[in-house]
C-alpha positions in Angstrom: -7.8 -18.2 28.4 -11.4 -16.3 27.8 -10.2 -15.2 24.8 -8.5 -18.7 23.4 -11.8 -20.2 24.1 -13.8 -17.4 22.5 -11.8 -17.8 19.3 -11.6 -21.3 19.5 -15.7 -21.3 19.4 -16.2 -18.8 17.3 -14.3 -21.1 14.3 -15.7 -24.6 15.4 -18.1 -25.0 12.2 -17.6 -26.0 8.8 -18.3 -22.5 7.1 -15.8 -20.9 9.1 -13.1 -22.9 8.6 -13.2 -22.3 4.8 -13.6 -18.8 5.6 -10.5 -19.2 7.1 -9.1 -21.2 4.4 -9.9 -18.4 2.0 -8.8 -15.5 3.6 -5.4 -17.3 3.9 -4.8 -17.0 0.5 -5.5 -12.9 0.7 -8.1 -10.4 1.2 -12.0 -10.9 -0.3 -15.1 -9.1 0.1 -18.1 -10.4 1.2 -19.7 -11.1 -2.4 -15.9 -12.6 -3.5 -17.0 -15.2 -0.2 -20.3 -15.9 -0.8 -19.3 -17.2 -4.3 -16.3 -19.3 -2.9 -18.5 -20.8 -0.4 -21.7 -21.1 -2.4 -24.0 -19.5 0.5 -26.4 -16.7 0.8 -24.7 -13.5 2.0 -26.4 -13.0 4.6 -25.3 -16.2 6.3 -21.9 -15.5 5.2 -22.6 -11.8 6.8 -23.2 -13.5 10.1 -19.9 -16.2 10.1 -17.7 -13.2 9.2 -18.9 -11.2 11.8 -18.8 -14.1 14.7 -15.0 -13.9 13.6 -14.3 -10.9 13.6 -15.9 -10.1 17.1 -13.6 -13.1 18.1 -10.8 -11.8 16.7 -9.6 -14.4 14.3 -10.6 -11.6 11.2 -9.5 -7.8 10.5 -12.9 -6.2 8.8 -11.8 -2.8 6.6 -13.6 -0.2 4.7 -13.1 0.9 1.3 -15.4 2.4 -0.3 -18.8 0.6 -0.3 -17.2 -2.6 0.0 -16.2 -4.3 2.9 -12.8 -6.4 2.9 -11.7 -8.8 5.5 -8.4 -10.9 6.0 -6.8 -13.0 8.6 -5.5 -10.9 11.7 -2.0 -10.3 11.7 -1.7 -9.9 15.4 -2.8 -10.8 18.8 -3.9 -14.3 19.9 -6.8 -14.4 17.7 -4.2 -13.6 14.9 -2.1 -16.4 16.0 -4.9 -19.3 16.4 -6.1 -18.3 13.1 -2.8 -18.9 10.9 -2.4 -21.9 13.4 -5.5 -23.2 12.6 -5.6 -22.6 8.7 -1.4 -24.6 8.4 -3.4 -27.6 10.6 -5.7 -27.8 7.3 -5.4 -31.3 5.8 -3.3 -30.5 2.1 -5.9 -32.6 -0.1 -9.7 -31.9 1.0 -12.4 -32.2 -2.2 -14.3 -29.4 -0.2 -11.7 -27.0 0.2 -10.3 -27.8 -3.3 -13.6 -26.5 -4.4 -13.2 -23.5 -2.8 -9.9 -22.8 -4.4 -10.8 -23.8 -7.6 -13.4 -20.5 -7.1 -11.0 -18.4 -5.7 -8.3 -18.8 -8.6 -11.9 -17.5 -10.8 -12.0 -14.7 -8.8 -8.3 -14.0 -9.0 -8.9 -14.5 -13.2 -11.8 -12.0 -13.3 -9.2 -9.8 -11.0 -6.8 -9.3 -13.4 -9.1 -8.9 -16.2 -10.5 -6.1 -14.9 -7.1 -4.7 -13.8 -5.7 -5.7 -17.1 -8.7 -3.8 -18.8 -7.8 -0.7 -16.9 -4.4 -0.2 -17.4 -5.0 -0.3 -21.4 -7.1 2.5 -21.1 -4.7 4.8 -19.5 -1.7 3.4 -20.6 -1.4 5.7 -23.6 -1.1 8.6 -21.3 1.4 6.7 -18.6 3.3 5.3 -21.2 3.7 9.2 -22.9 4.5 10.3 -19.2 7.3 7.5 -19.0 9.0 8.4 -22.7 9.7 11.9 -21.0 12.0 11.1 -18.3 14.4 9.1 -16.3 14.0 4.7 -17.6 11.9 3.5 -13.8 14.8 0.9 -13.9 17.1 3.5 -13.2 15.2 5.2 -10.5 14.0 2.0 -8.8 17.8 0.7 -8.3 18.9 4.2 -6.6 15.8 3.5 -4.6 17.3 0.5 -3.4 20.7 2.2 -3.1 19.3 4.7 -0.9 17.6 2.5 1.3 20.6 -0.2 1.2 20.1 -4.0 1.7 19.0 -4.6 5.3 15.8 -5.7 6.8 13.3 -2.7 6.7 10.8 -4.0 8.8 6.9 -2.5 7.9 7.1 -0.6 4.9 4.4 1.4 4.0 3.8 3.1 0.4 1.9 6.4 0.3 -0.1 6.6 -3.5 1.0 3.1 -4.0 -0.9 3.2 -7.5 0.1 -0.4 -9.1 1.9 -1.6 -5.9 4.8 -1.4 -8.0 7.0 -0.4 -5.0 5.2 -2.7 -2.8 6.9 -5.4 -5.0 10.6 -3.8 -5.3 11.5 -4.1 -1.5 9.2 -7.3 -0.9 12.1 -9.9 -0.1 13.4 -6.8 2.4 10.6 -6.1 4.3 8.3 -7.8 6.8 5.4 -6.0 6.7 4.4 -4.5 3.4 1.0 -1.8 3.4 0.1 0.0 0.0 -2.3 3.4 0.4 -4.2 4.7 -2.4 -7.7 6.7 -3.0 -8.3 5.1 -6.6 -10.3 1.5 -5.9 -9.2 1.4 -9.7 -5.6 1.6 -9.2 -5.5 -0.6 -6.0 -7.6 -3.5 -8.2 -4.5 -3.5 -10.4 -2.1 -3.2 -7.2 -4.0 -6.6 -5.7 -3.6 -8.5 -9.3 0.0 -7.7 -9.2 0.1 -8.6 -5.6 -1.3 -12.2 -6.0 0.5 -12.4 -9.3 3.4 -12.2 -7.4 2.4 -13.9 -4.5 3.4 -11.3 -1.6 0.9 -12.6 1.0 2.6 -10.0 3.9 1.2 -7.0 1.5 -1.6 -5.3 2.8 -3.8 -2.5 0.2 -5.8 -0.3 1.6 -8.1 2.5 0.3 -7.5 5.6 2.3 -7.0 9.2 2.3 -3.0 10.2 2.1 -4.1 12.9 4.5 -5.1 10.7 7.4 -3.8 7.3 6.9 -5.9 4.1 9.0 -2.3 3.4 10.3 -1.1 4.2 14.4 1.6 6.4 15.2 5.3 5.2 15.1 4.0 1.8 12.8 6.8 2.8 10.1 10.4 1.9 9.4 10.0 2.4 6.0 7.3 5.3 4.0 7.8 5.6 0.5 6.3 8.9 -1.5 6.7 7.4 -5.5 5.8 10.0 -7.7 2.8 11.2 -5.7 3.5 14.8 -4.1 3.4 16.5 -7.1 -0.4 15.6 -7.7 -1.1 16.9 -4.3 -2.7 20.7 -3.1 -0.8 20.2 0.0 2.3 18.5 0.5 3.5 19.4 3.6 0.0 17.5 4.9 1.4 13.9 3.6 4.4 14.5 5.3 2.9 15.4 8.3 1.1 12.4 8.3 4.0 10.4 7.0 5.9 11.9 9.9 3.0 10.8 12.1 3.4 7.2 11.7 7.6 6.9 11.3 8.9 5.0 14.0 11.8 6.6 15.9 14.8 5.9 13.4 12.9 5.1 10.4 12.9 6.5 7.1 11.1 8.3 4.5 12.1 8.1 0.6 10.6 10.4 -1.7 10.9 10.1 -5.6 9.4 12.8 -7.4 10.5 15.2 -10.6 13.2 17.8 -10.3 11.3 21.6 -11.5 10.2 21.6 -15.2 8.0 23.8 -17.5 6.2 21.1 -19.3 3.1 23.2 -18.6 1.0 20.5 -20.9 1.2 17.9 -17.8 -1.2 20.0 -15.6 -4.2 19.3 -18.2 -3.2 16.4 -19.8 -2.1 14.6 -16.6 -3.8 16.6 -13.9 -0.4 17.6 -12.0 -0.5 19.9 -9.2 2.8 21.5 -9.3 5.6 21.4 -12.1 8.1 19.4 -10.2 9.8 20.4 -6.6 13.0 21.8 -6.1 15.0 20.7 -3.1 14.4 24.1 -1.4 10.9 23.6 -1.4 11.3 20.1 -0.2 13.9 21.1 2.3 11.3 23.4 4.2 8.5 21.0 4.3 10.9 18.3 5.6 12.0 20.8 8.1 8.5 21.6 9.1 7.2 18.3 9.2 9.6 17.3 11.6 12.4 15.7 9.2 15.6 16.2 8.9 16.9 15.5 5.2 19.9 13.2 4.8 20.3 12.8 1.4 19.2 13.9 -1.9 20.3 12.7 -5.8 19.1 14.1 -8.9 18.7 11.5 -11.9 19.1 14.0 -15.2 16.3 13.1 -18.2 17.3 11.1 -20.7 16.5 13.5 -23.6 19.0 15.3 -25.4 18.8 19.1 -24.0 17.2 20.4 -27.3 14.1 18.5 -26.2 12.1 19.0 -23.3 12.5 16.4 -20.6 12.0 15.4 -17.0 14.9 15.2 -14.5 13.9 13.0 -11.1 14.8 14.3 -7.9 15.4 11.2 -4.6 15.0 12.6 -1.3 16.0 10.2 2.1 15.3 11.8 5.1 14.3 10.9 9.1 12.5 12.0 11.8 14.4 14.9 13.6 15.3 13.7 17.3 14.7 17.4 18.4 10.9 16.4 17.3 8.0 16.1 19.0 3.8 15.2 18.1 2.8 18.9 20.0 5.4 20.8 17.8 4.3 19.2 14.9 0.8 19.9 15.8 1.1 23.3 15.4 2.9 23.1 12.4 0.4 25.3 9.9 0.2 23.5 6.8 0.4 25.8 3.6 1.8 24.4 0.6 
């Protein structure tokens, strides 16, 4: 009851009710608000925080901005969303407000647009080398089947492309990437697409702001190769797999296109399913299946094969084994 009536308080005032009515329609920063609402930032500061001490508001980090949304969970959670569908459907005041916030979705995908052009040269060189993403996207979906996948969470989510793929599967979608760049294109194609149940967060792959066992579903799209240590994301992808879920790792078969470590900063020249066995093993998983897509370049030329890894937590696992796992990639 305390808590009903702390929430219930905590939103009785003008201001916060648009705040609400905002952060329905996805996740802003506090200078995105203060331009919706028209109000100095520090008094938008102050409703933001009065919410999300009530617990109507999730508050996250990234980088030296500040992001807030409507809680998922919990009562506070629940009131909010309950609150923001009891919103009259024609309101001049909150018409305003959208009106602002379709700008701010505009000047989004400008930027993201703006980007992408200036690295799509090298992506799109990258691409003509192996396996068409149409192709690897439907074994993707093969591999994980149709059902329901529950929370699906994408490690180096990049454009949120995968994010996208298994939205109409998935009830719960969370994207996790280091570049603020990358995840400003990821949150235009999210609102282009209207996925309101995706979630993009700026994080370290290495230790991920999600609890344990949160997971049916972690993707690894084309990421591990870029990384020093590998056997570290799947640790931490192991971490937060719930018991039965699954992990589905896309990444290129071994090559010696040794051009790709300058010109496309890669870490290591593709992995080989030995390699990827033993970190799987040592993480904790327990590899179910694997598929090789073969390049599409005639064998004369050099080209990139792309290797599909599903695997699952081993039952025989537990957190203290893993925990002594040393990680050397």
């Amino acid at each position: 009851m305390e808590e009903l009536l702390a929430g219930l308080k905590a939103v009785a005032e003008t201001t916060r009710i648009r705040i609400l009515f905002a952060l329905s329609h996805g996740e802003l920063n506090v200078s995105e608000l203060t331009y919706v609402l028209g109000q100095s930032q520090p008094r938008v500061s102050r409703h933001l925080k009065l919410m999300a001490e009530a617990g109507l508001l999730a508050r996250y980090k990234e980088g030296n901005w500040v992001l807030f949304r409507l809680r998922n969970e919990g009562l506070g959670g629940a009131l909010a969303k309950s609150l923001v569908e009891m919103l009259p459907a024609h309101d001049d005041l909150l018409g305003g407000d959208l009106a602002r916030l379709e700008e701010i979705r505009r000047q989004r995908e400008e930027r993201a647009q703006a980007y992408f052009s200036g690295n799509a040269a090298a992506w799109s060189t990258l691409r003509s080398l192996h396996v068409d993403e149409a192709s690897v996207e439907q074994s993707m979906l093969e591999l994980l089947g149709p059902s329901h996948l529950g929370t699906l969470v994408d490690l180096g989510t990049g454009t949120g492309r995968v994010l996208e793929l298994f939205a109409t599967q998935a009830a719960n979608l969370y994207g996790i990437d280091s570049s603020r760049e990358m995840l400003a294109i990821a949150r235009a194609n999210m609102e282009r697409a209207q996925l309101r149940h995706a979630q993009l967060r700026q994080a370290d792959i290495y230790a991920l702001p999600l609890a344990d066992g949160v997971a049916d579903v972690v993707t690894i799209h084309q990421v591990l190769h870029f990384l020093d240590e590998p056997l570290k994301a799947l640790l931490e992808a192991r971490r937060i797999l719930a018991p039965g879920g699954r992990l589905l790792i896309v990444d290129f078969a071994p090559h010696d296109l040794e051009e790709l470590r300058e010109q496309h900063a890669h870490r290591r020249l593709g992995l080989s399913n030995e390699q990827m066995s033993t970190w799987l093993a040592r993480a904790g998983l327990v590899l179910r299946k694997h598929q090789v897509l073969d390049s599409p370049l005639p064998s004369t030329r050099k080209g990139l094969a792309v290797s599909l890894w599903l695997a699952g937590p081993n039952p025989q696992d537990t957190p203290s084994i893993r925990r002594k796992v040393q990680v050397q990639s």
